[in-house]
VOMI-92242 format. One record per residue: residue number from 1; x, y, z of N, C-alpha, C, O in turn. Coordinates in steps of 0.2 Angstrom, whole numbers, plus 5000, padded with zeros to 4 digits. Layout:
SITE	k	n_c1	n_c2	n_c3	ca_c1	ca_c2	ca_c3	c_c1	c_c2	c_c3	o_c1	o_c2	o_c3
SITE	NUM	X	Y	Z	X	Y	Z	X	Y	Z	X	Y	Z
...
***
This chain:
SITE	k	n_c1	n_c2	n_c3	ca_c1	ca_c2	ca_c3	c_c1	c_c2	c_c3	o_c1	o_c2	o_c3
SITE	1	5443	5582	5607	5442	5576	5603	5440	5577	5596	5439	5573	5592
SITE	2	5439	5584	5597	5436	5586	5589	5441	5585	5582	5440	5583	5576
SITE	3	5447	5586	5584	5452	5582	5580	5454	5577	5579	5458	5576	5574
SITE	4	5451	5571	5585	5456	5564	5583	5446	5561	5580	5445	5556	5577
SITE	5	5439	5567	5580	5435	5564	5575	5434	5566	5568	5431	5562	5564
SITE	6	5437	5571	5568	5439	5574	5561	5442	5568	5558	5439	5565	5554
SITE	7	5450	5567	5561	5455	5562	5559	5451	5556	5554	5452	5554	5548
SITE	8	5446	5553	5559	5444	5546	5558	5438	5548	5552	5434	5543	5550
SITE	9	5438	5555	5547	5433	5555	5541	5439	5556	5536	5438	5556	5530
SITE	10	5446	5556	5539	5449	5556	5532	5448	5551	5527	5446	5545	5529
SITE	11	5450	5554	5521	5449	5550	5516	5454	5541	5517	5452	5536	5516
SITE	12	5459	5544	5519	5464	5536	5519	5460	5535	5525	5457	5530	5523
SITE	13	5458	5535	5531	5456	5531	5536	5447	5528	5533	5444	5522	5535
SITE	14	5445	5532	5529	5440	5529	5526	5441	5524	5522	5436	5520	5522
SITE	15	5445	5524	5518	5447	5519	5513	5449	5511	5517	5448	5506	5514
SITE	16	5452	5511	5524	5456	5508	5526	5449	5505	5531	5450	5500	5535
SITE	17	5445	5507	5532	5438	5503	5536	5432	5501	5529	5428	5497	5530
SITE	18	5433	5504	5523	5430	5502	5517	5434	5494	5514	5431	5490	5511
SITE	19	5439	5494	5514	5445	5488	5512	5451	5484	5515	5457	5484	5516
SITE	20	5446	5477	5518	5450	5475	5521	5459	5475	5519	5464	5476	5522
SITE	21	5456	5473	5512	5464	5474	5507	5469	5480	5510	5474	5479	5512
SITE	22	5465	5486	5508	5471	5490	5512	5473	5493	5517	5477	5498	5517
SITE	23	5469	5489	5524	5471	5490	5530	5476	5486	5528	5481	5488	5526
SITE	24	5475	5478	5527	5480	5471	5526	5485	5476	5524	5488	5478	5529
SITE	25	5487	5480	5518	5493	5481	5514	5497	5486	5520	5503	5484	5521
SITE	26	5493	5491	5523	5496	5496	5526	5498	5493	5532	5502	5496	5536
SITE	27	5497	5488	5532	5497	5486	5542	5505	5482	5540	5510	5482	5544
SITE	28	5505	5480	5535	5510	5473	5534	5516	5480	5532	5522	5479	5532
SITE	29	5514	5485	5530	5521	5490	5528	5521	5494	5535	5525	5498	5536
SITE	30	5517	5493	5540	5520	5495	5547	5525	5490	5546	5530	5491	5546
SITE	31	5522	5484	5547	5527	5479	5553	5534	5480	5549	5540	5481	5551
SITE	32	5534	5479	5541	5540	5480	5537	5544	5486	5540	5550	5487	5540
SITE	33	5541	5492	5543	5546	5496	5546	5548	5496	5551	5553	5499	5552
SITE	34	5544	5491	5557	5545	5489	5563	5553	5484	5562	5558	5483	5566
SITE	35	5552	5481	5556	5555	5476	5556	5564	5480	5555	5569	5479	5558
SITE	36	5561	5482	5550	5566	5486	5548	5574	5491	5552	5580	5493	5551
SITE	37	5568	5492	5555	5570	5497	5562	5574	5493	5567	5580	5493	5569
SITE	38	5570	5488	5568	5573	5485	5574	5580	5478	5572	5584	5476	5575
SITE	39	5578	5477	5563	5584	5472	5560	5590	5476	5560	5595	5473	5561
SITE	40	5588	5485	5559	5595	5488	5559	5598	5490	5567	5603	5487	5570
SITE	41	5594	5493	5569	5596	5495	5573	5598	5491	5582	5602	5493	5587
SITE	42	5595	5485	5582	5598	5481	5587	5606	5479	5585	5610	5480	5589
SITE	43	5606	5476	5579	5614	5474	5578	5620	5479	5578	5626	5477	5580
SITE	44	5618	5487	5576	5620	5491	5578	5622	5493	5586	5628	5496	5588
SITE	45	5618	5493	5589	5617	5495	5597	5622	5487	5600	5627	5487	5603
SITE	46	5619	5481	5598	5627	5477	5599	5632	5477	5599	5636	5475	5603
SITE	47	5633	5479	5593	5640	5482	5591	5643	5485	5596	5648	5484	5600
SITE	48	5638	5491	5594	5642	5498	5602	5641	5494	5607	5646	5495	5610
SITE	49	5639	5490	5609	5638	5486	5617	5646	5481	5617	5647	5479	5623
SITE	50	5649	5480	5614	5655	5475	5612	5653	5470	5608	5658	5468	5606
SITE	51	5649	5467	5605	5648	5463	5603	5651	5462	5596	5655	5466	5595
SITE	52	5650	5458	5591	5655	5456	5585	5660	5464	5583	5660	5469	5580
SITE	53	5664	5460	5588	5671	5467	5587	5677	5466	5582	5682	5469	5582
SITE	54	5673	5460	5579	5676	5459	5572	5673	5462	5566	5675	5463	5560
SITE	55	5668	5464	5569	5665	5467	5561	5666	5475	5562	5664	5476	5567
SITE	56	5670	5480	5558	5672	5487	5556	5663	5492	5558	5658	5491	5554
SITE	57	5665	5495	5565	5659	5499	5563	5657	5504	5556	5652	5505	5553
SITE	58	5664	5507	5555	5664	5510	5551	5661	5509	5545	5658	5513	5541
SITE	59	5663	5501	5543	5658	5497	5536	5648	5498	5540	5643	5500	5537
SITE	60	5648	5495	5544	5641	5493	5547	5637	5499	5549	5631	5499	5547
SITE	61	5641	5503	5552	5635	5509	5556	5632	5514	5551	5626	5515	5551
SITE	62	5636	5518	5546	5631	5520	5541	5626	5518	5536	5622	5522	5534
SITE	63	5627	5512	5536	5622	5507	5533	5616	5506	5537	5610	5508	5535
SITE	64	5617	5503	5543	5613	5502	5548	5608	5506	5550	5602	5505	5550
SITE	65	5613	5513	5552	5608	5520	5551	5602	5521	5548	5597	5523	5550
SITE	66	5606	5521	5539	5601	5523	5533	5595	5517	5534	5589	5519	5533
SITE	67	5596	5511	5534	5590	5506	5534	5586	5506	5541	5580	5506	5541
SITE	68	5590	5508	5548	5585	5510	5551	5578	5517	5551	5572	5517	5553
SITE	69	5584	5523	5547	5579	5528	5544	5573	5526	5541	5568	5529	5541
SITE	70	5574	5521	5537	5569	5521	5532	5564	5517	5536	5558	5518	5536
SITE	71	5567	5514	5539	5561	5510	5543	5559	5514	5549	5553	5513	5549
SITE	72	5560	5518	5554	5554	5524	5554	5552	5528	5549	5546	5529	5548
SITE	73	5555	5530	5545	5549	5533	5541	5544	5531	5538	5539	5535	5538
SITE	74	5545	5522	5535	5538	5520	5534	5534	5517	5540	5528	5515	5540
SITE	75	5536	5517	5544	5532	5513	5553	5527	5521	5555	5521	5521	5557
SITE	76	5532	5528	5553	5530	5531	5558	5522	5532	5550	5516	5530	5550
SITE	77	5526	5536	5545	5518	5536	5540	5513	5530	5542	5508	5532	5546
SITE	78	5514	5523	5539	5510	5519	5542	5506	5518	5548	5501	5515	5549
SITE	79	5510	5521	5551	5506	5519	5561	5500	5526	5558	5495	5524	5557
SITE	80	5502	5531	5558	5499	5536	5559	5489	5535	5553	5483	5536	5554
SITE	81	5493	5532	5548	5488	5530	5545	5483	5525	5548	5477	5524	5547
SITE	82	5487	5520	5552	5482	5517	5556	5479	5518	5561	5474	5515	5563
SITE	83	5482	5525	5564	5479	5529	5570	5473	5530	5566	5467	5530	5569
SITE	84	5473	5532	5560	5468	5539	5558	5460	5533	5560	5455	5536	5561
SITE	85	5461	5526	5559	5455	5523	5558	5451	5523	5566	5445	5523	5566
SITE	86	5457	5525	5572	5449	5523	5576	5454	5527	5582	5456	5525	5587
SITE	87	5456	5533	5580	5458	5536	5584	5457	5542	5593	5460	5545	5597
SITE	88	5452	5540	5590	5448	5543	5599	5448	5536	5604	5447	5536	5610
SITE	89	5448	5528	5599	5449	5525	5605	5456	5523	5606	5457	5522	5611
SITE	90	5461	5524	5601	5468	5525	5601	5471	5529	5608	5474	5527	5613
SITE	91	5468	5534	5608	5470	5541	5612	5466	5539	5618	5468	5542	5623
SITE	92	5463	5535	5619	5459	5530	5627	5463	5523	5629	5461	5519	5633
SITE	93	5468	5523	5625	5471	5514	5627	5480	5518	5630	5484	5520	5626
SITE	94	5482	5517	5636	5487	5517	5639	5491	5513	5635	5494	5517	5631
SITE	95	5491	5507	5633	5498	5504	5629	5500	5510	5623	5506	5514	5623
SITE	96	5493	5511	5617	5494	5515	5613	5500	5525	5616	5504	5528	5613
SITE	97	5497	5525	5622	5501	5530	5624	5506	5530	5627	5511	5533	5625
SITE	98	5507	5525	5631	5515	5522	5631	5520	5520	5625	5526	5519	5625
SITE	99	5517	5519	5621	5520	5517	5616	5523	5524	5612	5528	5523	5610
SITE	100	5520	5529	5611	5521	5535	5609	5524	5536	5613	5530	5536	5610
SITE	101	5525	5539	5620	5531	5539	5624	5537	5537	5625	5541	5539	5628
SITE	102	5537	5532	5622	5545	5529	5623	5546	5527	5615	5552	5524	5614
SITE	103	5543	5528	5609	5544	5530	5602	5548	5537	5604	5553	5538	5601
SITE	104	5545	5542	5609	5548	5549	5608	5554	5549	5610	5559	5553	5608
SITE	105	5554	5543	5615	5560	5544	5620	5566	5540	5616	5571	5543	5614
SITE	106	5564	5535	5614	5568	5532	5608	5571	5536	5601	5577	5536	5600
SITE	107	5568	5540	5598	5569	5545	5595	5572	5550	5597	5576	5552	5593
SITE	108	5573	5553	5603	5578	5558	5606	5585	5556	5608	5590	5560	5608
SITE	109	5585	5549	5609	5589	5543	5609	5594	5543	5603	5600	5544	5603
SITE	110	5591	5542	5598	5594	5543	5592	5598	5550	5590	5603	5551	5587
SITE	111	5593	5554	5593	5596	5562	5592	5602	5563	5594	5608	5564	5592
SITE	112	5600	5562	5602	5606	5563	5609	5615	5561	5603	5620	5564	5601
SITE	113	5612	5553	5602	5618	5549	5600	5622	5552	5592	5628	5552	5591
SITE	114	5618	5553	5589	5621	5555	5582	5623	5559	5583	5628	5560	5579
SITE	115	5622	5567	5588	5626	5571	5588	5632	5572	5593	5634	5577	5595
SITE	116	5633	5565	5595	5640	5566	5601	5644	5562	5596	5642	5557	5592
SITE	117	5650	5566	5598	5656	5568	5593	5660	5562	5596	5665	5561	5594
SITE	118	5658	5558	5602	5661	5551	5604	5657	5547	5601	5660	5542	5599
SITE	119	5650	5546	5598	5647	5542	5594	5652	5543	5586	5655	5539	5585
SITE	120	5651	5547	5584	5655	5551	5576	5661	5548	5575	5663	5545	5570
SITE	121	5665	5548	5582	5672	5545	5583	5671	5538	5585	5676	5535	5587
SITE	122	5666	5535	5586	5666	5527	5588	5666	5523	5579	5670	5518	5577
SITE	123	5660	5527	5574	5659	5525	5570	5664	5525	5564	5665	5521	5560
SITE	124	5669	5531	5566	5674	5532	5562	5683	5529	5563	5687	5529	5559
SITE	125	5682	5527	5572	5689	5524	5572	5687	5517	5576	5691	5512	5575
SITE	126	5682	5515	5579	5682	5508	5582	5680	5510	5588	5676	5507	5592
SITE	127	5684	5515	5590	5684	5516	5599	5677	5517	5600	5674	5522	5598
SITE	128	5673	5512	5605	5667	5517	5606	5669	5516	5615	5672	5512	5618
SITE	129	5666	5524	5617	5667	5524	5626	5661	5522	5626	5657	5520	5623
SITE	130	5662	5524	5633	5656	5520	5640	5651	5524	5637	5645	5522	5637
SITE	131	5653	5531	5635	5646	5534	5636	5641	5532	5631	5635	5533	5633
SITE	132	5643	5529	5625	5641	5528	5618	5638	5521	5620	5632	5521	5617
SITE	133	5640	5516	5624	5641	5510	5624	5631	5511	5629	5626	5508	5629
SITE	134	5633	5517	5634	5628	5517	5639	5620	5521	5634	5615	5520	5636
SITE	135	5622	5525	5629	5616	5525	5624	5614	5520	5619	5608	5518	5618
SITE	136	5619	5516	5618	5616	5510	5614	5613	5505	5619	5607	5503	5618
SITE	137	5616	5503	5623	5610	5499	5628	5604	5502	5629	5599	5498	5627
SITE	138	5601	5508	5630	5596	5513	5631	5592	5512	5624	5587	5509	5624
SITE	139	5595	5514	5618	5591	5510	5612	5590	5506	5612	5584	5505	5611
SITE	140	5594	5500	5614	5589	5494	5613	5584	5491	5615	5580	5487	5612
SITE	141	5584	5495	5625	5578	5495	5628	5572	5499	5624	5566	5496	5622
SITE	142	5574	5504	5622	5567	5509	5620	5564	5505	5615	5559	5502	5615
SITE	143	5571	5503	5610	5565	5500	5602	5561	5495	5606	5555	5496	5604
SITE	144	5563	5490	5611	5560	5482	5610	5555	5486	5618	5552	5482	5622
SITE	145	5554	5491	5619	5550	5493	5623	5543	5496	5617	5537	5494	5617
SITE	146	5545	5500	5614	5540	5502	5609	5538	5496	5604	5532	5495	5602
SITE	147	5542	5491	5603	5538	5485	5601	5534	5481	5605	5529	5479	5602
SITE	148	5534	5480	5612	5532	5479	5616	5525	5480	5618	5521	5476	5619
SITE	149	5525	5488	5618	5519	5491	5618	5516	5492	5613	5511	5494	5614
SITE	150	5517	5492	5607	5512	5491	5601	5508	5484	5600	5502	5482	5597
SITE	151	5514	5479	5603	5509	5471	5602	5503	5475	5609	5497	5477	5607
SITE	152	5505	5476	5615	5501	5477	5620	5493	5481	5616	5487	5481	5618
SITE	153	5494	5485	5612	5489	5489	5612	5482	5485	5609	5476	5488	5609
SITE	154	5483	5478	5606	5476	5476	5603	5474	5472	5610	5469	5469	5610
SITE	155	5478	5471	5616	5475	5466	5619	5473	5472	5626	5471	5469	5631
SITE	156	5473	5478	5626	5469	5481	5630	5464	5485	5627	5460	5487	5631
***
């Protein structure tokens, strides 16, 4: 535990229990990348599931991707920075660990899919198969499972 009390003397997690303000700013650029993540990447993962198979993945899924990227990378910065505030009781709350658990698995999820060459071929011809269609259900589970468990972690 000597690292997650080191953690809680950093400078940014001290500034963030010294300022309501910029807990408030950092918290509110978590959820912007929660939001982010999940505006992109659910209508994506419907797509692959059949849904509006009128719109060209080809135009959507690129896009989709990059606006999801962006929204882990400020979710994943910002969470971290809000771990830094009270992290020994973080690392004691079951939600907060399940939630990092199915973030990882969610992320491996993204890995698995972007490098099969049936996902690459869905995005570039329309066709998406089963296999593709059976990763993007599994996204959509993990994201709204990790959303899930991040509301859970203020109420245990």
């Amino acid at each position: 535990m000597q690292l997650a009390e080191w953690i809680a003397t950093w400078p940014g997690a001290v500034l963030l229990h010294r300022s309501g303000v910029a807990y408030l700013l950092v918290n509110a650029v978590h959820i912007l990348g929660v939001g982010l993540i999940l505006g992109a990447i659910l209508p994506l993962d419907m797509r692959l599931l059949g849904f509006f198979r009128s719109v060209p993945l080809a135009a959507i899924g690129p896009f989709l991707v990059r606006v999801a990227a962006s929204g882990v990378g400020l979710a994943i910065l910002t969470g971290l920075w809000l771990f830094s505030v009270k992290p020994v009781e973080y690392l004691g709350n079951p939600a907060f660990l399940w939630k990092i658990v199915f973030l990882l698995l969610a992320l491996m999820n993204v890995v698995l899919q972007h490098r099969s060459r049936h996902y690459q071929n869905a995005l570039a011809s329309g066709a998406v198969r089963p296999s593709v269609r059976v990763m993007a259900g599994c996204s959509a589970a993990l994201w709204l499972t990790v959303l899930v468990a991040g509301r859970w972690i203020g109420f245990i």
